[in-house]
DRENPA-3360 file (N, C-alpha, C; in nm, 2 decimals, always signed):
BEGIN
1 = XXXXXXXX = -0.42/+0.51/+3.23/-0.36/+0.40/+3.16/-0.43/+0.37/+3.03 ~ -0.53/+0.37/+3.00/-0.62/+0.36/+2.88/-0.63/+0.42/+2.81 ~ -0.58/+0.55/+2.88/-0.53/+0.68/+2.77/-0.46/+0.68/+2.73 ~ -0.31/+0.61/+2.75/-0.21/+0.60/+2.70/-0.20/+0.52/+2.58 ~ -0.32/+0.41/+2.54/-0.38/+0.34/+2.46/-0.42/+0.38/+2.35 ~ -0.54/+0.51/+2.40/-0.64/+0.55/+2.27/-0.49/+0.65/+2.24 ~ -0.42/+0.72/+2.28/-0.33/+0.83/+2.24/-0.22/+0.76/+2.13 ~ -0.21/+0.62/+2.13/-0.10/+0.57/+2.10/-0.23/+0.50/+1.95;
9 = XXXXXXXX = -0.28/+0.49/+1.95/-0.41/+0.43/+1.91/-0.43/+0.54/+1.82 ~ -0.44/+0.68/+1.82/-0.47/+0.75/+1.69/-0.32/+0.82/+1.65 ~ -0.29/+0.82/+1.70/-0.13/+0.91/+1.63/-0.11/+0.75/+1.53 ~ -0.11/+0.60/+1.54/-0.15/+0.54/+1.48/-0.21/+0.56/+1.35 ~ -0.38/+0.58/+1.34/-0.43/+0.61/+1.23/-0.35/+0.73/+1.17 ~ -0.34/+0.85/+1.22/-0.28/+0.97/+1.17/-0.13/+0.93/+1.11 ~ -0.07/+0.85/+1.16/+0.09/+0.79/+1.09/+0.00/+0.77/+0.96 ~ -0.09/+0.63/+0.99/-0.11/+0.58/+0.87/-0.18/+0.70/+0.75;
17 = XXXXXXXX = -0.25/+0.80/+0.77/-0.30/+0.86/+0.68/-0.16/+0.96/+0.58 ~ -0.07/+0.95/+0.73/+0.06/+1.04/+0.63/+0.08/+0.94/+0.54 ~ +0.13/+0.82/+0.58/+0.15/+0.74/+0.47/+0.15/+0.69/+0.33 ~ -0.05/+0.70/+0.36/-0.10/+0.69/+0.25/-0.10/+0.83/+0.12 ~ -0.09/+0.93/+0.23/-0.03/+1.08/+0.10/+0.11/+1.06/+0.09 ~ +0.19/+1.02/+0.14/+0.33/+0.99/+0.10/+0.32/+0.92/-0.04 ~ +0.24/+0.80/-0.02/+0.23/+0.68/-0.15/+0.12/+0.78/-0.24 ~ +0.05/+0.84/-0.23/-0.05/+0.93/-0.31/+0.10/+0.97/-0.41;
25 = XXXXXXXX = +0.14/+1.05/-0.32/+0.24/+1.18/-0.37/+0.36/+1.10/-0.46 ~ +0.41/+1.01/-0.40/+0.50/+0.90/-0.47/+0.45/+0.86/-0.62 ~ +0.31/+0.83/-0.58/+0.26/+0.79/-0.74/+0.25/+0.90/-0.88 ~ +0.21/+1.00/-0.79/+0.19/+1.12/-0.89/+0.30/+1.17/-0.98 ~ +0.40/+1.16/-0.86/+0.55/+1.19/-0.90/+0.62/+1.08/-0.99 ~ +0.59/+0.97/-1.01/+0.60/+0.82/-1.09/+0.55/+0.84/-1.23 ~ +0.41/+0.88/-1.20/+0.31/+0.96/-1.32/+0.44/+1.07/-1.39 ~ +0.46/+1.14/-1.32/+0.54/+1.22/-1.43/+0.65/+1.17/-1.51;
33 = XXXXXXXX = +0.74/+1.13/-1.41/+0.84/+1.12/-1.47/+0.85/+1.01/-1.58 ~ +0.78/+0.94/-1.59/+0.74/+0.82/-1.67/+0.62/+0.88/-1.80 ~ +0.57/+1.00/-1.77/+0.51/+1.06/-1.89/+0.37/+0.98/-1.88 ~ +0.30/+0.89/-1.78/+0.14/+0.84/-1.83/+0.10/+0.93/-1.77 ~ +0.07/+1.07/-1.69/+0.03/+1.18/-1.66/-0.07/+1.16/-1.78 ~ -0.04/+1.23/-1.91/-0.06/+1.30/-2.00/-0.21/+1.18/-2.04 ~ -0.19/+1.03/-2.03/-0.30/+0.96/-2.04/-0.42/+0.96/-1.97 ~ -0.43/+1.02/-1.87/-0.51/+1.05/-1.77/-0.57/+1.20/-1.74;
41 = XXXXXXXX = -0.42/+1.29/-1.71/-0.48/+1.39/-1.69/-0.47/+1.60/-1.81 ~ -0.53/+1.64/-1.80/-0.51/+1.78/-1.85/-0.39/+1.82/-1.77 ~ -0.29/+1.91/-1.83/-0.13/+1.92/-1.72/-0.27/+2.03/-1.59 ~ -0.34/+2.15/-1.65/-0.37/+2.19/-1.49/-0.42/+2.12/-1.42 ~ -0.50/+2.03/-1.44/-0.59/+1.94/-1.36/-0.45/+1.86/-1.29 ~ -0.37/+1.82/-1.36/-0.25/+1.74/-1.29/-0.11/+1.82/-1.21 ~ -0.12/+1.91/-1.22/-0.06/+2.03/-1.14/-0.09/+2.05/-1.03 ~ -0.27/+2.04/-1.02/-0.34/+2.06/-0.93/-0.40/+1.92/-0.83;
49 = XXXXXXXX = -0.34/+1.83/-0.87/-0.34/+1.70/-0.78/-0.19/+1.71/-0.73 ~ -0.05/+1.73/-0.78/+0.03/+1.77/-0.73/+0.06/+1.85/-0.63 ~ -0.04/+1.94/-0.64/-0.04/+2.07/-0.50/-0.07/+2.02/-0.37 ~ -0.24/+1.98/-0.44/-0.26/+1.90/-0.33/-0.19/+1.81/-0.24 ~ -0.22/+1.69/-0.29/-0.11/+1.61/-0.25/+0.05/+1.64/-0.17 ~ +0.10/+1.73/-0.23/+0.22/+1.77/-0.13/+0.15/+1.87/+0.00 ~ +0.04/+1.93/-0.05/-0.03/+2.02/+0.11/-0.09/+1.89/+0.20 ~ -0.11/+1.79/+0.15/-0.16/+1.69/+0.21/-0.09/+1.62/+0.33;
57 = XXXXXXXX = +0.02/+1.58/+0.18/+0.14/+1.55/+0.29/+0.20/+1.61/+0.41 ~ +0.24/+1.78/+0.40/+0.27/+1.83/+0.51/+0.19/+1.82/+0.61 ~ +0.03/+1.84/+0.58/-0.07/+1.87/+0.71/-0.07/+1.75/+0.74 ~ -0.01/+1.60/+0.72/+0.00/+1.50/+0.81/+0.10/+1.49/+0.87 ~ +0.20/+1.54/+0.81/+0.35/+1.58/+0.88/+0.36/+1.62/+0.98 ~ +0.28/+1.70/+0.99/+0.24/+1.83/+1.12/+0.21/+1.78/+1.18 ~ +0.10/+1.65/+1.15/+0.04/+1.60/+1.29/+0.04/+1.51/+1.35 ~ +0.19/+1.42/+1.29/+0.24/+1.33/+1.29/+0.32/+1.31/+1.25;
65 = XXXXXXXX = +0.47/+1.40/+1.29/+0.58/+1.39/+1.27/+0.67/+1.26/+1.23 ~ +0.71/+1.21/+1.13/+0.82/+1.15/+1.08/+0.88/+1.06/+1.26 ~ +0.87/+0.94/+1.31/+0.94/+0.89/+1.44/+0.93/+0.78/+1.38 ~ +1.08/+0.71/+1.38/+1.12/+0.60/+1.36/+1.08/+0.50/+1.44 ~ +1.09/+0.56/+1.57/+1.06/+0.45/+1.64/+0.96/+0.39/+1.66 ~ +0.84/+0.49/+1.68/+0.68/+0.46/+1.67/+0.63/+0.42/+1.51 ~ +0.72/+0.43/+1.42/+0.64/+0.47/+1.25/+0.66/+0.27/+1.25 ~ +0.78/+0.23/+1.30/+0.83/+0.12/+1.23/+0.70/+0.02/+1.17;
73 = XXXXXXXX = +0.68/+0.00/+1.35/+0.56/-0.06/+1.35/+0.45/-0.09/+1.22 ~ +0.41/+0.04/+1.21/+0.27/+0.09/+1.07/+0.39/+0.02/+0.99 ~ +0.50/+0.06/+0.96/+0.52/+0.03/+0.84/+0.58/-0.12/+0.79 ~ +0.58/-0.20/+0.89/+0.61/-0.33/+0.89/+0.50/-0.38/+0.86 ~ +0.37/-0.35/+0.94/+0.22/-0.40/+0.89/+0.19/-0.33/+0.77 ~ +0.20/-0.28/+0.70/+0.20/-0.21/+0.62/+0.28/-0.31/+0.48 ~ +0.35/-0.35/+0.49/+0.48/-0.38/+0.44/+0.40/-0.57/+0.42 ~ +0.36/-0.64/+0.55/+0.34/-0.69/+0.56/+0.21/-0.74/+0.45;
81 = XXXXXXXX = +0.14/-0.67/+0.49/-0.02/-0.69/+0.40/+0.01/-0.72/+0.26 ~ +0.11/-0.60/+0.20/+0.14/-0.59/+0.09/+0.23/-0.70/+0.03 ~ +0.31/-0.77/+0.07/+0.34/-0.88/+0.05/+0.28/-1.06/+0.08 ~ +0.15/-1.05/+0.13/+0.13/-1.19/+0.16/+0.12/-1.24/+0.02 ~ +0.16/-1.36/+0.07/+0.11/-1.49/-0.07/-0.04/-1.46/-0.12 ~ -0.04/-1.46/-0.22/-0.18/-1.52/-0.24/-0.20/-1.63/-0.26 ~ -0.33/-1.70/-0.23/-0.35/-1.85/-0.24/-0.36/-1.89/-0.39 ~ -0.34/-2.03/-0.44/-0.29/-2.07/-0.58/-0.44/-2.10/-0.63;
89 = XXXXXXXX = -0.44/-2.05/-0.72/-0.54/-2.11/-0.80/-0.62/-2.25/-0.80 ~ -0.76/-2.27/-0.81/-0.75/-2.42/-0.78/-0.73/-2.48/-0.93 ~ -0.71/-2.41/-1.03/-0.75/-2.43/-1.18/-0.59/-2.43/-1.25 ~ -0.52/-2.41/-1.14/-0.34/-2.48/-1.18/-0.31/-2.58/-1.14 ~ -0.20/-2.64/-1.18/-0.21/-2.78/-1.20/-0.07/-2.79/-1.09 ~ -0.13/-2.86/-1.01/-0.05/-2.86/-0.88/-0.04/-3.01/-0.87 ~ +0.16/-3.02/-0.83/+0.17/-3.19/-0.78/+0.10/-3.24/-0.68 ~ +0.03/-3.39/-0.66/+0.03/-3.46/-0.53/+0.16/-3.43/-0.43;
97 = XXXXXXXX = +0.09/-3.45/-0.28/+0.23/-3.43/-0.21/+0.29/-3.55/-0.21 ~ +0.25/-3.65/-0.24/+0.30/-3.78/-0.21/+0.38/-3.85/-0.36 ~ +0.35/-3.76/-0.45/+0.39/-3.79/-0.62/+0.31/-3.89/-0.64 ~ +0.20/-3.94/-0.61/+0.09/-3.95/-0.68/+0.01/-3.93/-0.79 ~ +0.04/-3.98/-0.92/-0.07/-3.94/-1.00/-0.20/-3.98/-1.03 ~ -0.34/-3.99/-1.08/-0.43/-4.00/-1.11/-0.45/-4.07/-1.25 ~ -0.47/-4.13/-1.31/-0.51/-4.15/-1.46/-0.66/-4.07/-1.49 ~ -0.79/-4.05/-1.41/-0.87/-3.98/-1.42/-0.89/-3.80/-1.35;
105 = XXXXX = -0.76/-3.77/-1.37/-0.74/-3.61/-1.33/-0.82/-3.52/-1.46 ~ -0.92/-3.46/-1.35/-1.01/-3.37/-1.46/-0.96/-3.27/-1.48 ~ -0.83/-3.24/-1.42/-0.78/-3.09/-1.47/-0.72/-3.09/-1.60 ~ -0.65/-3.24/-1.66/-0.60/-3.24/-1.78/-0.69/-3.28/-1.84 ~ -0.82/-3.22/-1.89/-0.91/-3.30/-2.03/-0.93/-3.15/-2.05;
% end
C-alpha cells in the first residue's frame, strides 16, 4: 500500500519534468516566431537548443506518457501557483474599510 504512494509520487515528479520541457520547448518556439531568437542567440547555438529541447521532451514522453486523468492534477497545481494574487503593495494607497480618512496619512506627503 505505500508503494502505491511512492509510485504515484514519482510518475508525479516525472509528469512534472515533461512539463517543464513542454514550456522550455513552447518558449523557444515563441522565440522564433516572434524573431527575439536573434537577440540572444547565434541561429546554430539556437538550432541546437531547439534539438534539444524537443529530444527532451520525448525522453519525458516516454516516461511519462501524456494521461489526462493522472496529468490533470499537476496541471491544476501548476496552473494554480501561477496564478495566485500577489499581495498589494504597502506603499499604494489603499481605502480604509470603514471609509475612514486620516488628515495625518503619511502616505500622501
Amino acid at each position: 500500500m505505500g508503494n502505491a504512494g511512492t509510485s504515484e509520487h514519482g510518475r508525479n515528479v516525472v509528469a512534472r519534468w515533461r512539463l517543464l520541457a513542454e514550456r522550455r520547448l513552447n518558449y523557444l518556439l515563441e522565440l522564433h516566431q516572434s524573431g527575439r531568437w536573434t537577440l540572444y542567440y547565434e541561429e546554430p547555438e539556437f538550432l541546437r537548443s531547439i534539438q534539444e529541447a524537443r529530444a527532451a521532451l520525448k525522453t519525458w514522453e516516454q516516461l511519462a506518457p501524456i494521461d489526462p486523468v493522472q496529468d490533470k492534477s499537476i496541471e491544476v497545481g501548476i496552473a494554480q501557483t501561477e496564478n495566485t494574487l500577489v499581495p498589494a503593495s504597502p506603499f499604494t494607497e489603499t481605502p480604509s474599510p470603514a471609509g475612514i480618512e486620516t488628515e495625518d496619512d503619511l502616505r500622501r506627503s
